[in-house]
N, CA, C and O atoms as a DFTB+ gen file, in Angstrom:
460 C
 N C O
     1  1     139.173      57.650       0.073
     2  2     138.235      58.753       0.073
     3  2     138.400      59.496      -1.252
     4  3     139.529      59.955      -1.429
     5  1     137.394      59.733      -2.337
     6  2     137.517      60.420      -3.062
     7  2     137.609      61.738      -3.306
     8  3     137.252      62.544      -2.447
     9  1     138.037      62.084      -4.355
    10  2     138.202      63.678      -4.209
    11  2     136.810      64.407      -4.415
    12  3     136.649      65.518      -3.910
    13  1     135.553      63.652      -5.330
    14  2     134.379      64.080      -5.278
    15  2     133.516      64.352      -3.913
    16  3     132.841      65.342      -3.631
    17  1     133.759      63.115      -3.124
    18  2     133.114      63.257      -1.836
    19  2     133.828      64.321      -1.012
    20  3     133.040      65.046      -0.405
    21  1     135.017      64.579      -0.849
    22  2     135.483      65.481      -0.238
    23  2     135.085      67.052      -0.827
    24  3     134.925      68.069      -0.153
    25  1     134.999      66.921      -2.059
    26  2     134.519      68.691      -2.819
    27  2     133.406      68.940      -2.609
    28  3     132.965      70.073      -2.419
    29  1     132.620      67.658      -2.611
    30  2     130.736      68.227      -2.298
    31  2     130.190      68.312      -0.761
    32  3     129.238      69.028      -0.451
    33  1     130.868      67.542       0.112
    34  2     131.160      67.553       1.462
    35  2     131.548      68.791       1.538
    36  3     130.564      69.458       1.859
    37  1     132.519      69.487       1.405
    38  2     132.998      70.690       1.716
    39  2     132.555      71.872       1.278
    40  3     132.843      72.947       1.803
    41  1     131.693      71.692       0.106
    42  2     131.024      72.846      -0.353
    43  2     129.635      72.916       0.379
    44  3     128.981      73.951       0.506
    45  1     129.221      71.505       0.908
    46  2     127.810      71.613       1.213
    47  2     128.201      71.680       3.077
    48  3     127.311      71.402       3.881
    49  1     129.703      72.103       3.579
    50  2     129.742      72.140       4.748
    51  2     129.223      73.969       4.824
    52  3     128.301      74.441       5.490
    53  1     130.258      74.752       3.824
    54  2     130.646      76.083       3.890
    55  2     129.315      76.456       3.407
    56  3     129.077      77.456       4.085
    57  1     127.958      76.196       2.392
    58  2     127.257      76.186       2.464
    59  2     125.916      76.352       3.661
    60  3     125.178      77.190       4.178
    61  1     126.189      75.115       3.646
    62  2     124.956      74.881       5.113
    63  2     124.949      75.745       6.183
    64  3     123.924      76.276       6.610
    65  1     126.513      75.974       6.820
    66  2     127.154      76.284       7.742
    67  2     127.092      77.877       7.592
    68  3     126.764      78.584       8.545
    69  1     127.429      78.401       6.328
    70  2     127.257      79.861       6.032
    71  2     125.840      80.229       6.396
    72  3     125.607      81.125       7.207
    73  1     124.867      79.516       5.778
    74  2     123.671      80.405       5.883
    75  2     122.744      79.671       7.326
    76  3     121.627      80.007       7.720
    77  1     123.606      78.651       7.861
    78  2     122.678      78.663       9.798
    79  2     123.662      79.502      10.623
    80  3     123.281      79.673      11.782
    81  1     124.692      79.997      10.345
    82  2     125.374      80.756      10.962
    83  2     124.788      82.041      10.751
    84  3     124.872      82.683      11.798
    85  1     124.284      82.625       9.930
    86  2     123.093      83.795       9.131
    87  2     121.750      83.403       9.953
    88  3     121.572      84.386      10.673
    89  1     121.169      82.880      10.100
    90  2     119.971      82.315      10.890
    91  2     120.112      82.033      12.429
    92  3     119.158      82.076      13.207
    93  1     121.126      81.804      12.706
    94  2     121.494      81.456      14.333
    95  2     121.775      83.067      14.709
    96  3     121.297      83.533      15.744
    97  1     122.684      83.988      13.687
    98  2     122.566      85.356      14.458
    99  2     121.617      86.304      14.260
   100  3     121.816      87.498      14.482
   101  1     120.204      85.677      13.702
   102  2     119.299      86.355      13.142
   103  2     119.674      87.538      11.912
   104  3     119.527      88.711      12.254
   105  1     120.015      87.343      10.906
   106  2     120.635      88.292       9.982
   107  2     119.241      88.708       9.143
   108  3     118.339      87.874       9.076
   109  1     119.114      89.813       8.606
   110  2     117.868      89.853       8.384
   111  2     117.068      89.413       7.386
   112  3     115.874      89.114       7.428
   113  1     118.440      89.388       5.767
   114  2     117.404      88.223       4.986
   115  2     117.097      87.133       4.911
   116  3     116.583      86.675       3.891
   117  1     117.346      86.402       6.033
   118  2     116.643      85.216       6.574
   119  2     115.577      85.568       7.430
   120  3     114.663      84.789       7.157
   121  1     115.333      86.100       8.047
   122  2     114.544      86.726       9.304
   123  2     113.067      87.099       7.943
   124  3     111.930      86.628       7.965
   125  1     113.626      88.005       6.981
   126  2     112.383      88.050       5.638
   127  2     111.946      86.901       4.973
   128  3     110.746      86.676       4.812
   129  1     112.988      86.023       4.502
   130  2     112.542      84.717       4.027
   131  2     111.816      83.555       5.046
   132  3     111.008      82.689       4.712
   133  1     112.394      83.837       6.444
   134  2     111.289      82.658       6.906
   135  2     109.896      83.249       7.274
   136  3     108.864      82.633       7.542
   137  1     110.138      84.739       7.215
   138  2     108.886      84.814       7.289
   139  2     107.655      85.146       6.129
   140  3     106.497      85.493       6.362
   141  1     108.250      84.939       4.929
   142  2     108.150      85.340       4.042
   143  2     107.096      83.851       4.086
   144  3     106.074      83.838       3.401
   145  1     107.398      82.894       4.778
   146  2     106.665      80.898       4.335
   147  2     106.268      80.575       5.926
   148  3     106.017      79.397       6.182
   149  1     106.207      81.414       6.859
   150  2     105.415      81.720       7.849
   151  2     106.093      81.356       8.778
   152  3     105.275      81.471       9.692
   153  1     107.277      80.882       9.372
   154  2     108.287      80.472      10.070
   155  2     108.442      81.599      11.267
   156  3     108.739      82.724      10.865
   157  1     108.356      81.512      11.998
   158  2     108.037      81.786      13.667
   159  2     109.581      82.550      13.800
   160  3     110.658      82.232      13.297
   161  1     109.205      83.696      14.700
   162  2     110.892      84.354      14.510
   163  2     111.601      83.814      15.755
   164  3     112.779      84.049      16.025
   165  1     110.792      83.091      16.464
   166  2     111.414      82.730      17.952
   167  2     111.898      81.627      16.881
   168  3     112.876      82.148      16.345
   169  1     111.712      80.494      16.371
   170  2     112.748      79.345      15.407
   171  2     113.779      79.721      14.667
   172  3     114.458      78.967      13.970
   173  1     113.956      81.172      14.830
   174  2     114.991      80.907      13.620
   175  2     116.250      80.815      13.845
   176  3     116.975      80.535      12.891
   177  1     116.915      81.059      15.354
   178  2     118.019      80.947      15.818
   179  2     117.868      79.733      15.931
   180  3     118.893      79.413      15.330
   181  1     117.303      78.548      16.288
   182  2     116.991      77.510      16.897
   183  2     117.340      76.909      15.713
   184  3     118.290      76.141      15.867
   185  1     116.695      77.007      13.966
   186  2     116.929      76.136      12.949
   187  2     118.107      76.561      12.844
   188  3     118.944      75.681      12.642
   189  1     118.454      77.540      12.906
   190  2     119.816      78.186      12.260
   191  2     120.847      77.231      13.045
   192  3     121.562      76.524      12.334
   193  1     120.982      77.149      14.313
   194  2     121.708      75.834      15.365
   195  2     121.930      75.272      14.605
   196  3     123.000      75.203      14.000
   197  1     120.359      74.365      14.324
   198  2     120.712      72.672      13.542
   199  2     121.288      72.396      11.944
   200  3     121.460      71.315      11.382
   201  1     121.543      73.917      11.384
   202  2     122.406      73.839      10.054
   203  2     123.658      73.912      10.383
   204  3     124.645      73.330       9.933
   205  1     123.509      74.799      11.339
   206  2     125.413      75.046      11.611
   207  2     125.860      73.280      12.194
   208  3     126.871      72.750      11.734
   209  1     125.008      72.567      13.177
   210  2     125.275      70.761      13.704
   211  2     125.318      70.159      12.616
   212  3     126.217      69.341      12.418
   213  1     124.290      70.444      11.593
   214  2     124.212      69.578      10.306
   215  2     125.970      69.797       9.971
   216  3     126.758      68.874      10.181
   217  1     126.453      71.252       9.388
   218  2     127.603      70.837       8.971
   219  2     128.612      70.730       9.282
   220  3     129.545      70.762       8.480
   221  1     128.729      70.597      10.308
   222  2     129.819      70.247      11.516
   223  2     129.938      68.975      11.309
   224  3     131.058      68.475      11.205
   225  1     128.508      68.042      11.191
   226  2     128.218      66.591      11.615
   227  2     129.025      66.110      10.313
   228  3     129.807      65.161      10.379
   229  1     128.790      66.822       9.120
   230  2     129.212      66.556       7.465
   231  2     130.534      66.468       7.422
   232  3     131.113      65.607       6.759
   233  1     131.209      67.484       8.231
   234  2     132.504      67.782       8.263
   235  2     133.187      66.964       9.063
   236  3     134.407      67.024       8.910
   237  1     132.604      65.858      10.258
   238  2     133.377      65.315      11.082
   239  2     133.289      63.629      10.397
   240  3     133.923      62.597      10.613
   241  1     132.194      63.991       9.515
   242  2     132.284      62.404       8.830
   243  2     133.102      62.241       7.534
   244  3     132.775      61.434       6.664
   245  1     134.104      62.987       7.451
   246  2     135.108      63.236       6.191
   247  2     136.059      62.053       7.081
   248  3     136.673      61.190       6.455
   249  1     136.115      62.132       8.909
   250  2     136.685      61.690       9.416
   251  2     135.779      59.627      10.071
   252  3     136.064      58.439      10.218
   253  1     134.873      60.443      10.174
   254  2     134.034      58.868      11.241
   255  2     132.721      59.082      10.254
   256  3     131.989      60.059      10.409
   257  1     132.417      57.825       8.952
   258  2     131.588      57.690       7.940
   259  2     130.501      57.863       8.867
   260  3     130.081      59.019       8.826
   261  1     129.814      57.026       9.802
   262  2     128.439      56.813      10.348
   263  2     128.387      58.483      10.954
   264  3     127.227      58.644      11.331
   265  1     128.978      59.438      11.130
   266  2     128.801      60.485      11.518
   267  2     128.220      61.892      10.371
   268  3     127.469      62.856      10.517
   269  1     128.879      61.450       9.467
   270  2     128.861      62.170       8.297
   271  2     127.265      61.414       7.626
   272  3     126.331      62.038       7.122
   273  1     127.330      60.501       7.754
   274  2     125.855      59.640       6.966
   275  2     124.833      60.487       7.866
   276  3     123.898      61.042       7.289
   277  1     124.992      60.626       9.444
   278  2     123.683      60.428       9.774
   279  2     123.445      62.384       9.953
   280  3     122.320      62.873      10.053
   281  1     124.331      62.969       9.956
   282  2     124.044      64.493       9.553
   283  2     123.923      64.418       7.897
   284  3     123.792      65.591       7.549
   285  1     123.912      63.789       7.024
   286  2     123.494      63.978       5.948
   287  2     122.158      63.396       5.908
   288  3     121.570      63.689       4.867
   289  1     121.354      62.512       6.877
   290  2     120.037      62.506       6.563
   291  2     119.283      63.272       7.300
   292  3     118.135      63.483       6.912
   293  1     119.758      63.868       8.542
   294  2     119.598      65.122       8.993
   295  2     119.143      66.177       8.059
   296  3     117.970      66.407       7.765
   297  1     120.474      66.961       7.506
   298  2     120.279      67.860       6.720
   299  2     119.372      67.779       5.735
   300  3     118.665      68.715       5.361
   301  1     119.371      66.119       5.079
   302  2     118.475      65.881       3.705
   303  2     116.984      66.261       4.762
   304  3     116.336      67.307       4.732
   305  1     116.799      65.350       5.425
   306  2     115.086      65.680       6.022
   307  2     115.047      67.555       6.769
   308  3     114.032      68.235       6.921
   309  1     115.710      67.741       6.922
   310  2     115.484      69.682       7.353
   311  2     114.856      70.467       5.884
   312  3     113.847      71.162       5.766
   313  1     115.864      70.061       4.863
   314  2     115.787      70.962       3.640
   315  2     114.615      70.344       3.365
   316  3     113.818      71.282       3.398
   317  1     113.733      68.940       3.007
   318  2     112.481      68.245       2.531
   319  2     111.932      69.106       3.720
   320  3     111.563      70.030       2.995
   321  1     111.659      69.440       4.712
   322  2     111.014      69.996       5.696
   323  2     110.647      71.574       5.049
   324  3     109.491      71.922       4.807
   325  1     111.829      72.427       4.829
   326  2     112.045      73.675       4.012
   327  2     111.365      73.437       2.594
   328  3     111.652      74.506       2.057
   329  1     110.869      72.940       1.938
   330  2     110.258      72.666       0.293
   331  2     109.436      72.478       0.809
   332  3     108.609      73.352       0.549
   333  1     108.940      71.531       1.732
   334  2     107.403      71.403       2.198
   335  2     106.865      72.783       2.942
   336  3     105.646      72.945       2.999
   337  1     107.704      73.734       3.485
   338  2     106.858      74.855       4.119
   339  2     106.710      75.801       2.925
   340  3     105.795      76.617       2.817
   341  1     107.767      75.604       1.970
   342  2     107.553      77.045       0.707
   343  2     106.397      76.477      -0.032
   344  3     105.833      77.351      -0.691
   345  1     105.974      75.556      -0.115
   346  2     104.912      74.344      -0.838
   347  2     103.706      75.323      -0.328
   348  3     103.170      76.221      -0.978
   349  1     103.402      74.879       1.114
   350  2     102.373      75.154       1.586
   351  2     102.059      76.452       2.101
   352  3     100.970      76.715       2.611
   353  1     102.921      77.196       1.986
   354  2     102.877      78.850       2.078
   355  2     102.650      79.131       0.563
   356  3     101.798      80.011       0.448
   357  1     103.017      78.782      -0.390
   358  2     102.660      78.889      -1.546
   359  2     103.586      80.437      -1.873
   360  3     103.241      81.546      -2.281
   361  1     105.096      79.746      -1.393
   362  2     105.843      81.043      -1.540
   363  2     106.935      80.409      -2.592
   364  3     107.796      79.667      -2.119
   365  1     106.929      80.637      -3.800
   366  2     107.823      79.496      -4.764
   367  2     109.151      80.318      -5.379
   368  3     110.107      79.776      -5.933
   369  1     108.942      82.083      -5.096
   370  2     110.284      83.084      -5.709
   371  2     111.104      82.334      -4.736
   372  3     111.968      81.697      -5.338
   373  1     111.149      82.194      -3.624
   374  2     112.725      81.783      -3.665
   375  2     112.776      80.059      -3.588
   376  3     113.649      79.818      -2.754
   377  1     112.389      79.165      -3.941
   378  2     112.333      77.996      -3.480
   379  2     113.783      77.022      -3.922
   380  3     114.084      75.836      -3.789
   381  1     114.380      78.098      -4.443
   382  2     115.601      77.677      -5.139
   383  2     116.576      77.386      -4.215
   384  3     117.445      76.520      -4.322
   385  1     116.314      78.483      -2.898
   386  2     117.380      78.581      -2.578
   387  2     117.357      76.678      -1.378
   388  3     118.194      75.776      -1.414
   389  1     116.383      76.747      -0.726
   390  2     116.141      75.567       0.220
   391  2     116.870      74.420      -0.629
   392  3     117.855      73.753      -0.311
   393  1     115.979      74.376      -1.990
   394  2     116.069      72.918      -3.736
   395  2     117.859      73.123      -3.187
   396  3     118.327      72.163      -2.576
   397  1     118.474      73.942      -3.345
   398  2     120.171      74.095      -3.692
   399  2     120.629      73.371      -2.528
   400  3     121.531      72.552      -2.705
   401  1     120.133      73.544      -1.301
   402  2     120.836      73.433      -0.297
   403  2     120.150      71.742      -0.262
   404  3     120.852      70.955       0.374
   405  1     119.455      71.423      -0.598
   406  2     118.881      70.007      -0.786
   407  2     119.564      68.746      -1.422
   408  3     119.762      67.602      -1.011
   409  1     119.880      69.487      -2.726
   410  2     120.660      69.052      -3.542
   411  2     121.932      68.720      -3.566
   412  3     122.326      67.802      -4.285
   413  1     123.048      69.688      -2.489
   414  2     123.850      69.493      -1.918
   415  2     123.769      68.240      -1.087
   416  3     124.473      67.245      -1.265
   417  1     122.608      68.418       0.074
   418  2     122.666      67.451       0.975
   419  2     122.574      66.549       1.047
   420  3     122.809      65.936       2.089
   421  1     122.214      66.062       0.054
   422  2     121.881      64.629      -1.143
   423  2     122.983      64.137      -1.423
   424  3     123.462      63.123      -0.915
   425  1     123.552      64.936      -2.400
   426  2     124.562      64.272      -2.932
   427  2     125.668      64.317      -1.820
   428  3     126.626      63.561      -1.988
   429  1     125.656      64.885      -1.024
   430  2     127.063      64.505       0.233
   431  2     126.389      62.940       1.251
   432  3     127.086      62.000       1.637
   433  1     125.232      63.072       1.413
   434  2     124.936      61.932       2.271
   435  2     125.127      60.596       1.225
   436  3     125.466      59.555       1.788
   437  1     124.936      60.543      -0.252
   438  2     125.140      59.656      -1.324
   439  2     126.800      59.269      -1.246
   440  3     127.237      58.138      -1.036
   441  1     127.570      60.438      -1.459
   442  2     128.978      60.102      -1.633
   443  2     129.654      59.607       0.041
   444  3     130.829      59.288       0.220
   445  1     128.633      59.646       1.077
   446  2     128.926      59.349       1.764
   447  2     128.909      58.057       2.132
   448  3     129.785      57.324       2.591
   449  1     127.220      57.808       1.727
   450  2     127.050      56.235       1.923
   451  2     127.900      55.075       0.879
   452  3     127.942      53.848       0.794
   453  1     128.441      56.080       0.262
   454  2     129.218      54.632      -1.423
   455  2     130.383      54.771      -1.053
   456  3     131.212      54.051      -1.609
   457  1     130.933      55.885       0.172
   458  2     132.680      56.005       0.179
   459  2     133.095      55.082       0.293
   460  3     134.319      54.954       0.323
C-alpha cells in the first residue's frame, strides 16, 4: 500500500466526511449553498448521509480494496451529480468547492484501483 494512496484516501476521507457530517446536521452554509443550485431542504440530511457512507466506504477500503473502489465511484458519481446541478442552476461562485471534492474522489478511487 502506498503512502500516496493512503494520504489522498485520508484527506479525501476527513474531507468528504467533514462537510456530510455539516449537511447531515443541517449546518447552515450548506443549507445556503444547496439552496443557492435549488436542492430541496428535506435532501440535505439525506445527501449529507451518503458523504459521511462515501467516506467511511473510502476509509474501510484502506482495509478490503473492492470496498474502497466501489465508495470511490460512489463518491466520484455524487460530486459529477453536484457540477451537473451548479451547471444547470447556473450557480458557478462556488463550483469550486463540489470540482475539489471531485478531484479528491478521483484520485482516491484511481490510487485505489492501481494499489
Amino acid at each position: 500500500m502506498s503512502i500516496a494512496y493512503v494520504a489522498v484516501t485520508v484527506a479525501t476521507v476527513v474531507a468528504t466526511g467533514g462537510i456530510g457530517i455539516a449537511a447531515a446536521t443541517r449546518a447552515r452554509f450548506v443549507l445556503v449553498f444547496m439552496d443557492e443550485v435549488g436542492v430541496p431542504e428535506s435532501w440535505v440530511s439525506r445527501l449529507g448521509v451518503l458523504k459521511v457512507a462515501g467516506a467511511l466506504g473510502l476509509l474501510a477500503g484502506l482495509a478490503v480494496q473492492p470496498l474502497g473502489i466501489a465508495a470511490g465511484v460512489g463518491l466520484v458519481l455524487y460530486f459529477v451529480g453536484a457540477i451537473v446541478t451548479h451547471v444547470r442552476a447556473r450557480v458557478l461562485s462556488n463550483i469550486a468547492f463540489p470540482g475539489a471534492y471531485l478531484g479528491l474522489s478521483i484520485a482516491s478511487l484511481v490510487l485505489a484501483i492501481t494499489r
